[in-house]
Structures are given as structure tokens and as C-alpha cells.
C-alpha positions as a Markdown table, in Angstrom:
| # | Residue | x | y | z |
|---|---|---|---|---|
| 1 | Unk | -22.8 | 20.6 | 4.0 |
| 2 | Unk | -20.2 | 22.5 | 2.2 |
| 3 | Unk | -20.6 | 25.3 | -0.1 |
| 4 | Unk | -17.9 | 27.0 | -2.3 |
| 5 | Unk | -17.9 | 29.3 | -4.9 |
| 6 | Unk | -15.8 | 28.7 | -8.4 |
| 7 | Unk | -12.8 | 31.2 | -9.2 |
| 8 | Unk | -12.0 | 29.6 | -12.4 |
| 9 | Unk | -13.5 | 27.7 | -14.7 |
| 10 | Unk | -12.5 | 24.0 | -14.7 |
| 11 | Unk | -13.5 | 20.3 | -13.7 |
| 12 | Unk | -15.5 | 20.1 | -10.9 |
| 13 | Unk | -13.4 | 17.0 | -9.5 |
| 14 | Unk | -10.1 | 18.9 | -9.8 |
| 15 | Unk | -12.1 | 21.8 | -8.0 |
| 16 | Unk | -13.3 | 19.7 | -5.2 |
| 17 | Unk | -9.9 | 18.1 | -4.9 |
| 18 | Unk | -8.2 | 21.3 | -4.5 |
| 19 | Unk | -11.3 | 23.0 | -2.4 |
| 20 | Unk | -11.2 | 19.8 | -0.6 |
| 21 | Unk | -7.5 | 19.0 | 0.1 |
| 22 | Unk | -8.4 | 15.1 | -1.6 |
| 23 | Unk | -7.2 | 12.9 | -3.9 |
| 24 | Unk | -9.0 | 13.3 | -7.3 |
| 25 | Unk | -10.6 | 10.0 | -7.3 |
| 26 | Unk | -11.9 | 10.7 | -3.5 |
| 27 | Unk | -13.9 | 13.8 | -5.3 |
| 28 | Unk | -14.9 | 10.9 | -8.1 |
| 29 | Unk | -15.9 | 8.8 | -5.4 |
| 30 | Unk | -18.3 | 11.5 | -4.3 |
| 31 | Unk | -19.9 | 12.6 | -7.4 |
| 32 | Unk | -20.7 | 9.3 | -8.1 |
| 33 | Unk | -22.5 | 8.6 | -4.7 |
| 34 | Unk | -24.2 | 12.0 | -5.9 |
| 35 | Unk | -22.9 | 14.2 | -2.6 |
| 36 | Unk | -22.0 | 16.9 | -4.6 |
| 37 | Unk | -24.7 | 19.2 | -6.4 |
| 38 | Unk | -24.0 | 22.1 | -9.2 |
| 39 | Unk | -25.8 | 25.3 | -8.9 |
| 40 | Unk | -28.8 | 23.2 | -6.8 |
| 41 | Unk | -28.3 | 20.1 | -9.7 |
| 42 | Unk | -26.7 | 16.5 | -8.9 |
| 43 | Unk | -23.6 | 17.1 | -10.4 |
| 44 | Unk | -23.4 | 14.6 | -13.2 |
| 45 | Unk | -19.7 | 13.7 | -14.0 |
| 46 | Unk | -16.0 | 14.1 | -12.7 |
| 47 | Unk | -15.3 | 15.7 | -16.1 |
| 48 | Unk | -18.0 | 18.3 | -15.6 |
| 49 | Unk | -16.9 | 22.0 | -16.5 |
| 50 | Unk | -17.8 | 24.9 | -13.9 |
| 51 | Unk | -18.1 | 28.1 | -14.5 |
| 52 | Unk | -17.1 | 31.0 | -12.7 |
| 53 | Unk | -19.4 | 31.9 | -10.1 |
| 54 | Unk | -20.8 | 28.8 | -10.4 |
| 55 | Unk | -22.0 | 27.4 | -6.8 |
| 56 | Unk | -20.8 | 24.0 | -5.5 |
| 57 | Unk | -22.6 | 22.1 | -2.5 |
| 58 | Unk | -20.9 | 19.2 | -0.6 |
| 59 | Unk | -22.9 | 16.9 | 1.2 |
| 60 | Unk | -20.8 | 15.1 | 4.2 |
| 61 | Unk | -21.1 | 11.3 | 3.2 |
| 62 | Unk | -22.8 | 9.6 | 5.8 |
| 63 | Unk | -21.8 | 6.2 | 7.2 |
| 64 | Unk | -23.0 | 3.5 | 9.2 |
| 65 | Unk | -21.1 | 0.4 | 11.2 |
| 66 | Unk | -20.9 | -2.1 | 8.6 |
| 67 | Unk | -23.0 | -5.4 | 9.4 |
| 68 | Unk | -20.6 | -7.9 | 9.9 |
| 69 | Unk | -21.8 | -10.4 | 6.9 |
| 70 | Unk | -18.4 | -12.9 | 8.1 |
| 71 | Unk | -17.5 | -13.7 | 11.8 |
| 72 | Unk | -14.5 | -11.6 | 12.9 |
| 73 | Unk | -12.0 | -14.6 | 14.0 |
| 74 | Unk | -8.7 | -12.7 | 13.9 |
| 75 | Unk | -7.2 | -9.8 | 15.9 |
| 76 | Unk | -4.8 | -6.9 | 14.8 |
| 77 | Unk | -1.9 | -5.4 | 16.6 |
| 78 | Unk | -1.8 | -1.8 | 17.3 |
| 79 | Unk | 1.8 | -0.1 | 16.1 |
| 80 | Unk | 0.2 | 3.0 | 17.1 |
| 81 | Unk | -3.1 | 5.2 | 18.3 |
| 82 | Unk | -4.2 | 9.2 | 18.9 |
| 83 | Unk | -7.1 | 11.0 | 17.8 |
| 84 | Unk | -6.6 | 10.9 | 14.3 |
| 85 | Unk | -5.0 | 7.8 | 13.0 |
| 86 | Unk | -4.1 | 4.3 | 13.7 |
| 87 | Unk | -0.8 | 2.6 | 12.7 |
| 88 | Unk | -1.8 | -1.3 | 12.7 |
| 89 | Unk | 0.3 | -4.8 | 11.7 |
| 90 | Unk | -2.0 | -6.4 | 9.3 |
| 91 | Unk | -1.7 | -9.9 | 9.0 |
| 92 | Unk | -0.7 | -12.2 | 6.4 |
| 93 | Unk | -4.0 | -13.5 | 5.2 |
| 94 | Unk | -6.4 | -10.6 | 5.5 |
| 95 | Unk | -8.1 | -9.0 | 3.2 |
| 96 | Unk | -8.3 | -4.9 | 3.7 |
| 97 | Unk | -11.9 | -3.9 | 2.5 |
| 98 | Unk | -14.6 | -5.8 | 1.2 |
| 99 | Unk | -15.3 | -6.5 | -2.7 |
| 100 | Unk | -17.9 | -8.9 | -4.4 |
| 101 | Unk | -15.1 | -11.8 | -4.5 |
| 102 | Unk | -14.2 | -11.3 | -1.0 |
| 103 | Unk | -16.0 | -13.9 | 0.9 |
| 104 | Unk | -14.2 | -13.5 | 4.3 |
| 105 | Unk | -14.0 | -11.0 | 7.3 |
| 106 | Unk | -11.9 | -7.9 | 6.7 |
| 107 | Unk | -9.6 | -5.5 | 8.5 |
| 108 | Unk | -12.5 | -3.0 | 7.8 |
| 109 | Unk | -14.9 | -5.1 | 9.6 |
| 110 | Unk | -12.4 | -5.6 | 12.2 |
| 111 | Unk | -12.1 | -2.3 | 12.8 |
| 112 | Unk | -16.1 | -1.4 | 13.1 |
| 113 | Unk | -16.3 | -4.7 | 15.4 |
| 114 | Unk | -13.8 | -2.7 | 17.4 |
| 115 | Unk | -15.8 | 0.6 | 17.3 |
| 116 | Unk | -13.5 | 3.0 | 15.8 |
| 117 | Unk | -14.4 | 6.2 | 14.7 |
| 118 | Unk | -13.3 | 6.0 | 10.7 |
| 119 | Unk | -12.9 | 8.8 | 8.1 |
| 120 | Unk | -15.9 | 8.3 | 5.2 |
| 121 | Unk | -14.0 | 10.0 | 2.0 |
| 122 | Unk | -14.1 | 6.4 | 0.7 |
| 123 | Unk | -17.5 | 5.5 | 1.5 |
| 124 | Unk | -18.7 | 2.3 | 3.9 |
| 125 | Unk | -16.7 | -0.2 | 2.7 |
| 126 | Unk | -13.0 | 1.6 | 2.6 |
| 127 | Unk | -14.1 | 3.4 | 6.0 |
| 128 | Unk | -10.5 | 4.7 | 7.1 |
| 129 | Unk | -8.6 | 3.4 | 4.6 |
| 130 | Unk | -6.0 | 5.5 | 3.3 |
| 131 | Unk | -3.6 | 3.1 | 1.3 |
| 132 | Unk | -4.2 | -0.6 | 0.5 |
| 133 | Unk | -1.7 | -4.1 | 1.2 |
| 134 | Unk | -2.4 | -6.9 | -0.9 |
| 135 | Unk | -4.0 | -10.1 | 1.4 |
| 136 | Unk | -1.0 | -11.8 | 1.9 |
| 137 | Unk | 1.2 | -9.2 | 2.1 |
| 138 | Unk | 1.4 | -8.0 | 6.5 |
| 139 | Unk | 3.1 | -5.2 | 8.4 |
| 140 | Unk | 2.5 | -1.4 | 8.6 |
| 141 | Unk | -0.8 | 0.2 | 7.6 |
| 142 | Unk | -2.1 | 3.7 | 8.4 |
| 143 | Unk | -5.8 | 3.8 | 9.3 |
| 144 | Unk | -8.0 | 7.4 | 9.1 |
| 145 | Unk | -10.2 | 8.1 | 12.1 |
| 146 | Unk | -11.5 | 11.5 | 10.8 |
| 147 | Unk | -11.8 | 13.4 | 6.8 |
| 148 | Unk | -8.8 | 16.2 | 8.0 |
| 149 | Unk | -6.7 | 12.9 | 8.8 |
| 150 | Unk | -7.6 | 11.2 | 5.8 |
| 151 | Unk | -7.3 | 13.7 | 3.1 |
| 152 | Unk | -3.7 | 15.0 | 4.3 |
| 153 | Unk | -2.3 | 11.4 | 4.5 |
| 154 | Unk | -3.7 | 11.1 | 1.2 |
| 155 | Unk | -1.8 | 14.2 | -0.3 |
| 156 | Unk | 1.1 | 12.5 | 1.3 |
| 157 | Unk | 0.9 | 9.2 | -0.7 |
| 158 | Unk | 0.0 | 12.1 | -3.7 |
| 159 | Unk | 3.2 | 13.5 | -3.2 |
| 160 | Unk | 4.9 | 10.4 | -2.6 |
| 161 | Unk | 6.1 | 12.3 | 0.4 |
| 162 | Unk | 5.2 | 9.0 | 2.3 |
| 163 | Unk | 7.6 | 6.5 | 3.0 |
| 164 | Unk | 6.9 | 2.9 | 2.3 |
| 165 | Unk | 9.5 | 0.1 | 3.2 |
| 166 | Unk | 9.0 | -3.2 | 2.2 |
| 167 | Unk | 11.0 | -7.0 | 3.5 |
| 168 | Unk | 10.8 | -9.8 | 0.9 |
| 169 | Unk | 12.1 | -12.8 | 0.6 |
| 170 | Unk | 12.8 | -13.5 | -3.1 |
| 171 | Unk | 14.3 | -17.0 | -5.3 |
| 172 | Unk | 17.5 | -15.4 | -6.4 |
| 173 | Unk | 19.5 | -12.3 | -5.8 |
| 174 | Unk | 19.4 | -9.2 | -7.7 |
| 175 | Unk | 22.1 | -8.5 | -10.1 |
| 176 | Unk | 22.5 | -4.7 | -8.8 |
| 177 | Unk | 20.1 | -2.1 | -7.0 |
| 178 | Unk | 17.7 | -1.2 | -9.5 |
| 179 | Unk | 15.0 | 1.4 | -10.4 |
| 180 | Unk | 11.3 | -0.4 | -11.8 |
| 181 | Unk | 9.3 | 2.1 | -13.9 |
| 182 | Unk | 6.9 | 0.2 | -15.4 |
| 183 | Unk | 3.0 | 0.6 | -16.3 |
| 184 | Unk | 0.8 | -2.7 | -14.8 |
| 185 | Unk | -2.2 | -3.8 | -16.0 |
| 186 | Unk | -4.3 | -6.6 | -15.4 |
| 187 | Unk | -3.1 | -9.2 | -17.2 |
| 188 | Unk | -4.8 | -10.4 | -20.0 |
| 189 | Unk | -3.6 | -14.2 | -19.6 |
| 190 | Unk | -4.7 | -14.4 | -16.1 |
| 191 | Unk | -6.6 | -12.0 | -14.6 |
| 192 | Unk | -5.4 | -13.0 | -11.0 |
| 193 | Unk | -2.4 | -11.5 | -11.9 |
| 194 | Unk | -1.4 | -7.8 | -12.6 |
| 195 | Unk | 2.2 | -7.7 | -15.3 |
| 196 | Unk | 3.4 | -5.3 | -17.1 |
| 197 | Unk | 1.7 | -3.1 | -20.3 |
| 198 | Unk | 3.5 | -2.1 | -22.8 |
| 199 | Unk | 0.6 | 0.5 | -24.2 |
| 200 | Unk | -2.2 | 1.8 | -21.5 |
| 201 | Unk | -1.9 | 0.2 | -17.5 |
| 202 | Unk | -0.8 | 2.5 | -14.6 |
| 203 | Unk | 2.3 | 4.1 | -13.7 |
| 204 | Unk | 4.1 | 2.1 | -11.2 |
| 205 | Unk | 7.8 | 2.8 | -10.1 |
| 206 | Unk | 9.4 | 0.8 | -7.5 |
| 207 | Unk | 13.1 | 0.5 | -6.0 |
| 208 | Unk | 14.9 | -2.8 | -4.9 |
| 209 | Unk | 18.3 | -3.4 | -3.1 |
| 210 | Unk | 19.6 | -6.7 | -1.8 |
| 211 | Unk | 20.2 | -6.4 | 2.3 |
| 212 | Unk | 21.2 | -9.7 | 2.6 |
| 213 | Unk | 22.6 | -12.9 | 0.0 |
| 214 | Unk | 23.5 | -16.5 | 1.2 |
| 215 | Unk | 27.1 | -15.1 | 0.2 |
| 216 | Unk | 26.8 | -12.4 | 2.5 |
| 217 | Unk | 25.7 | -14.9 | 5.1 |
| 218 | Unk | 27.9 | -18.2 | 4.3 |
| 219 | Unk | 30.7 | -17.0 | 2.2 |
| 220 | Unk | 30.8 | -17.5 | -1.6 |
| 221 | Unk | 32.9 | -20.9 | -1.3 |
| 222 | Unk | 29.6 | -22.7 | 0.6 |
| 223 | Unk | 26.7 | -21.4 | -1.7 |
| 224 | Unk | 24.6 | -24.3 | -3.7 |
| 225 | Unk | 22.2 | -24.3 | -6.0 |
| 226 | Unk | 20.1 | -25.8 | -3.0 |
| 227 | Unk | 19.3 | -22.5 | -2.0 |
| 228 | Unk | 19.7 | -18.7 | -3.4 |
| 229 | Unk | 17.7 | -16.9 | -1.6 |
| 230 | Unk | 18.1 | -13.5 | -0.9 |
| 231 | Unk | 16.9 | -11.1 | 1.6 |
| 232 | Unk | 15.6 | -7.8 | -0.2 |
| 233 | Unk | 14.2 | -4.6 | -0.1 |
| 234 | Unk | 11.5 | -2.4 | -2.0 |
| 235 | Unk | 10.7 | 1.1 | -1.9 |
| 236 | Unk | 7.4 | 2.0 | -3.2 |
| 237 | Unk | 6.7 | 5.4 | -5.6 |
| 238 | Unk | 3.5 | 4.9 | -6.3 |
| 239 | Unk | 0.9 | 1.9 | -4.7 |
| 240 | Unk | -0.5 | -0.7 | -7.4 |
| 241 | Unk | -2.3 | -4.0 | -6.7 |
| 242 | Unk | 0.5 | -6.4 | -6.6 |
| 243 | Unk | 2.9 | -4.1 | -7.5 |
| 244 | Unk | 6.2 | -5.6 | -5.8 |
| 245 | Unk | 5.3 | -9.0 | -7.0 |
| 246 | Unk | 4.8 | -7.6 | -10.6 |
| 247 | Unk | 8.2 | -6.0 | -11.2 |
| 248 | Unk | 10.3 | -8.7 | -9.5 |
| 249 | Unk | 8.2 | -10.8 | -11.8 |
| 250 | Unk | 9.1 | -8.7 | -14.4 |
| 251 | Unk | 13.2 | -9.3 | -14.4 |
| 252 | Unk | 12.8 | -13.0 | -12.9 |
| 253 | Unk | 12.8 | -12.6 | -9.2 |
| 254 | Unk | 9.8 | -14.3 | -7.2 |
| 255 | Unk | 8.8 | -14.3 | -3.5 |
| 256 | Unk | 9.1 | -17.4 | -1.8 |
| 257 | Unk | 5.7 | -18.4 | -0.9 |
| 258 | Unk | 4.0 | -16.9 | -3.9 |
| 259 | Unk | 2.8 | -19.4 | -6.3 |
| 260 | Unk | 0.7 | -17.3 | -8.0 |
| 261 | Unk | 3.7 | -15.3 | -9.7 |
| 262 | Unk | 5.9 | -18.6 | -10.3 |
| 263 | Unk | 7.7 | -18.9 | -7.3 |
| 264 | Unk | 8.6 | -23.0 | -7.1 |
| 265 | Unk | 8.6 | -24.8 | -3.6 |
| 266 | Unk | 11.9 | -25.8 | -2.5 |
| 267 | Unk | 12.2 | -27.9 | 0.6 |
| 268 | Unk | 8.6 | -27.9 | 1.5 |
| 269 | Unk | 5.6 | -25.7 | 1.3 |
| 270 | Unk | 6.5 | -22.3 | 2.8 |
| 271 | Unk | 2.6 | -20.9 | 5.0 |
| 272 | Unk | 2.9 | -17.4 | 3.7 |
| 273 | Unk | 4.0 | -15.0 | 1.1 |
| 274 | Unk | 7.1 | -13.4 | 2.5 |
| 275 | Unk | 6.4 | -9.9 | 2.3 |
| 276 | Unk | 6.2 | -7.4 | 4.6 |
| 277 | Unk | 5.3 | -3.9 | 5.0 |
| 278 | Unk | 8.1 | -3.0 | 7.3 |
| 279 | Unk | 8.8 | 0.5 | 7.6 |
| 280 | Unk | 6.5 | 3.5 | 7.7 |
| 281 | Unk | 6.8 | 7.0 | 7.6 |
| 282 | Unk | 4.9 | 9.9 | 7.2 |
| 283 | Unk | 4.4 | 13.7 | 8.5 |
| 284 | Unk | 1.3 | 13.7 | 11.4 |
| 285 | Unk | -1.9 | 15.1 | 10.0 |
| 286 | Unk | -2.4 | 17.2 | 12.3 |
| 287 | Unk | 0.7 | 18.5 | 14.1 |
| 288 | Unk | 3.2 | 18.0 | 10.8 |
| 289 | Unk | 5.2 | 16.3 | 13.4 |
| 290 | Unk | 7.6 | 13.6 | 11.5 |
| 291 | Unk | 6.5 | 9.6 | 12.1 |
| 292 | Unk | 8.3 | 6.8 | 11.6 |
| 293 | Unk | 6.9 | 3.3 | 12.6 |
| 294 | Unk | 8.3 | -0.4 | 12.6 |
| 295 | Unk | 5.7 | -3.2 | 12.0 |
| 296 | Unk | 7.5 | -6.4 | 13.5 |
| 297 | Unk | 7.4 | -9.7 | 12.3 |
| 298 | Unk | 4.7 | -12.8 | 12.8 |
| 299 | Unk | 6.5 | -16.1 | 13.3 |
| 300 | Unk | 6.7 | -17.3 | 10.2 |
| 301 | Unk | 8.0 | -14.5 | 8.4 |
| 302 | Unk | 11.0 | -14.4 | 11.6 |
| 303 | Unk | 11.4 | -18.0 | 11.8 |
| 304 | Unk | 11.7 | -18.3 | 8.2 |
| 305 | Unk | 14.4 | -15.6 | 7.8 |
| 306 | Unk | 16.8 | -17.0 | 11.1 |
| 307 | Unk | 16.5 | -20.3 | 9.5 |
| 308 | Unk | 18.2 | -18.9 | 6.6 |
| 309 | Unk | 20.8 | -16.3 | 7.8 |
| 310 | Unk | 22.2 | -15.4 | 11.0 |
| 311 | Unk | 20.1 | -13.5 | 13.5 |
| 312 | Unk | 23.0 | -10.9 | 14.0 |
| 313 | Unk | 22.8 | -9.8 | 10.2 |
| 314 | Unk | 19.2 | -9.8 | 10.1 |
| 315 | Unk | 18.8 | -7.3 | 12.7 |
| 316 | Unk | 21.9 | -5.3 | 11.3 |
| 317 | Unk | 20.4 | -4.7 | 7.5 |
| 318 | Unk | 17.1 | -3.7 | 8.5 |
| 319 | Unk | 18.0 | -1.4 | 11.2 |
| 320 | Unk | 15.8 | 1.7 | 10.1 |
| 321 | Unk | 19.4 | 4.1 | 9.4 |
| 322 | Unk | 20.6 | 1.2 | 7.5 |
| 323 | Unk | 17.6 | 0.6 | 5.5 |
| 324 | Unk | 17.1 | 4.7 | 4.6 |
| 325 | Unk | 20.7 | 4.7 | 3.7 |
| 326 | Unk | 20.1 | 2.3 | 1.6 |
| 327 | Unk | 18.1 | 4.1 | -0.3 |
| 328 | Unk | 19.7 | 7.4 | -0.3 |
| 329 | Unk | 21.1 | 7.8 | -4.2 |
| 330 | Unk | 18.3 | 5.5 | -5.9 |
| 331 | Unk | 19.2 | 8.6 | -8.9 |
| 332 | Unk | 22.3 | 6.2 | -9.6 |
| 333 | Unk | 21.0 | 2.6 | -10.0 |
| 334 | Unk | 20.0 | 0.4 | -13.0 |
| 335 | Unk | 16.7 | 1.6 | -14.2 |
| 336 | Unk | 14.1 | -1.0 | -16.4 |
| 337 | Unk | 11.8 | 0.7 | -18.2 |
């Protein structure tokens, strides 16, 4: 248990979050699995004013190996492993953490199947988990294996001092590089689907550049109508639920594979959304050290982009100094708002 005193009067979620080094929702997350007690009381709210002087008790969150409620039948490559954090490739298909409308195995229950030691700042069901991918979305994920771990990584995302690189596969080319700043909100048409909100929603700003156009790959003079698609890539500011699909949405651009957001088969049904989580990059918990991790690509997602451009090119535009240059003046592009 741990037990601080208050300098100033405030909140008692923004004082655990600073006391703590956590996100303020983690300190949510453990008033409301009543952890936290206010001069020997249950605290009662996030919004709670302390006092000075006032005495705040921690509880550590306990946690047990999940029972397995779905047969594990999938496997998870390791990018990378040390005492305090994984680096996996999540596949296309697999659900993080558990919900009530997940019916399936997750990469949490993986991971307990697997007997990892996980950080609990989320509770049981989000043991480790620092920063979501939607299910069909795969590549790079950073796992917690202990709180320290957890709650710097999390003041990383915070910060946005984390880098998050994203591959997709999109209908049609971008006009330019451009800036999306734009709230999302469930939407209230189909509440599979996140779009945009004019009033109310969350922040939610993400970058796109083309990497590589049938143009670029055939010349201008052999380009159809047959096929436009374009080879992109997304930096992520903040982390919403579908938030690259949302903004490309949002301007008219779809990823092949996605049907939910209005992408249209051409030439047959493609197995997977193509998106990928590609690059990752963060400072170690621990030693501050700089990390930078590749997640490579399953079959389809590879297969699908040498069918479409030469294999040469591929490997030239998302080389990691290409891909970080591309991104270096993001201050200048088009910006939708």
C-alpha cells in the first residue's frame, strides 16, 4: 500500500496521476475499483477535492491469471522481450482485451496462457496493456510486464512522445500530405462505426502521406480506372478507436479490405483489412534508452502489396529513414479541421 500526503488542494485523480506518474484515467480506473481511500474513507469520485494535509492510501490492485473462457488457437510473434516490456506482431483478426461483445480468445488471454508477468494499472482484463489496435488492424504493440513499465510508457503516449507508424492500403490517392484534426464520436447512424463530431467527441489528429501511387509504380500513361490504389502512410497524435479509418473516411479515402467504412471490392474479396502498425518507437522505461521496432508483414498484407507494385519500391518507401523523413515538416501540409 501506498500512502502520500496532499500539498495542495486539488482532485484526488489529478493527485494520484501526478503522485503516481499515470495517466488520469488509470487513477479513474482505481477509484472506481475502490483502491484508493481518503483520510481512512473509500474515496468516492475522480472529481473529489483534497485538502491539504489530507492523507491518501493506495491499495496495489491485485490480479489473477484470467480463466481462459475461449480456446487460445492463435500464436503471436515476439518483436521484442526484457524484463519490463514486450514488443509483439498482433495479428490481423485478434481482438486486444476482452469486452461483453467479444466472444473470442484475446491477445490478453494469450498472453496469461503464455504466463507472463503483466502490469495491473488497468485491471484483469487490460493486464499489460498500454495502447490498443483495433481487431483487424496487426503489427507493433507494446505490452507492460510491471506498474514502473506501464505508467512511463503511458506518459509517453501522454506526451505523444511515442512514435506510431502506420501501412495502409487505401482506394485512391491522396491529393497532398495532409494534417487530420478532427473530434470522433461514435456515430449515431451506426454505432459500429466511429465519424466525425462536429460538437462533443474526442480529439483525434492524425497525419497521412502517399509512399507509393500506381503512377509512381507504372508511369502516369498506363494508370486505369481498374485500379487506383495507393500505398500510404499515417502518423498517429493521439489513439482513438478506429481512428485511421475515420479520417480517411472523412475526405473519401477507404482501406481496401474494409467494408465496414465503404471500401467496395474490386477484383475479388481481399481476407484482411490492410493496415498495419508498422513502426514503433519509444524511450525504454527503464534505462531512457531510445527504441525503435519494425513489425513485418503476414502474407497477405506482403502478397497483396508485390502484387500491386514492384518489390524494389516497396522496400525503398518504407525503409524506416524514409518513412521519418517523411514526416519531418508535418507544420507545412494541408490541414482539415
Amino acid at each position: 500500500m501506498l500512502k502520500f500526503k496532499a500539498l495542495t488542494p486539488n482532485r484526488i485523480d489529478v493527485l494520484l496521476s501526478l503522485n503516481l506518474n499515470i495517466s488520469r484515467s488509470q487513477a479513474a480506473n482505481l477509484i472506481k475499483s475502490e483502491l484508493v481511500n481518503l483520510n481512512s474513507q473509500i474515496a468516492k469520485k475522480p472529481s473529489q477535492i483534497v485538502r491539504i494535509d489530507d492523507e491518501i492510501w493506495v491499495k496495489k490492485p491485485s490480479i489473477t491469471p484470467l480463466e481462459n473462457k475461449f480456446e487460445v488457437d492463435f500464436d503471436v510473434d515476439i518483436i521484442y522481450e526484457d524484463d519490463d516490456l514486450l514488443v509483439l506482431n498482433k495479428p490481423s483478426g485478434i481482438t486486444v482485451h476482452g469486452a461483453p461483445s467479444v466472444k473470442e480468445a484475446t491477445l490478453v488471454e494469450w498472453l496469461n496462457e503464455k504466463g507472463f508477468m503483466l502490469s495491473n494499472l488497468n485491471g484483469e482484463v487490460r493486464a499489460g496493456i498500454v495502447h490498443r489496435l483495433d481487431k483487424g488492424t496487426s503489427g507493433a504493440i507494446v505490452v507492460a510486464k510491471n506498474n514502473a513499465a506501464h505508467a512511463a510508457l503511458s506518459a509517453q503516449l501522454e506526451d505523444k512522445s511515442m512514435n506510431r507508424i502506420y501501412l495502409a492500403l487505401i482506394d485512391f490517392p491522396l491529393k497532398e500530405p495532409c494534417i487530420i484534426d478532427r473530434a470522433l464520436a461514435r456515430s449515431s447512424q451506426n454505432r459500429l462505426k466511429i465519424a466525425v463530431s462536429k460538437s462533443g467527441g474526442k480529439a483525434a489528429k492524425s497525419a497521412f502521406v502517399n509512399l507509393i501511387t500506381q503512377a509512381d509504380a507504372f508511369g502516369a500513361k498506363r494508370i486505369t480506372n481498374a485500379d487506383s490504389s495507393t500505398l500510404i502512410s499515417a502518423k498517429l497524435f493521439t489513439g482513438r478507436t478506429h481512428q485511421i479509418r475515420a479520417h480517411l473516411a472523412s475526405i473519401s479515402r477507404h482501406i481496401l479490405g474494409d467494408d465496414l467504412y465503404g471500401f467496395k471490392r474490386q477484383n475479388g474479396k481481399i481476407a484482411r483489412i490492410m493496415l498495419h502498425a508498422y513502426m514503433l518507437n519509444f524511450k525504454h522505461p527503464r534505462t531512457g534508452e531510445l527504441m525503435s521496432f519494425i513489425a513485418p508483414f503476414d502474407e497477405v498484407f506482403a502478397t497483396t502489396l508485390s502484387d500491386k507494385f514492384n518489390q524494389g519500391l516497396i522496400d525503398e518507401k518504407t525503409a524506416p529513414k524514409y518513412l521519418n523523413n517523411a514526416f519531418s515538416d508535418v507544420s507545412k501540409w494541408l490541414c482539415y479541421t
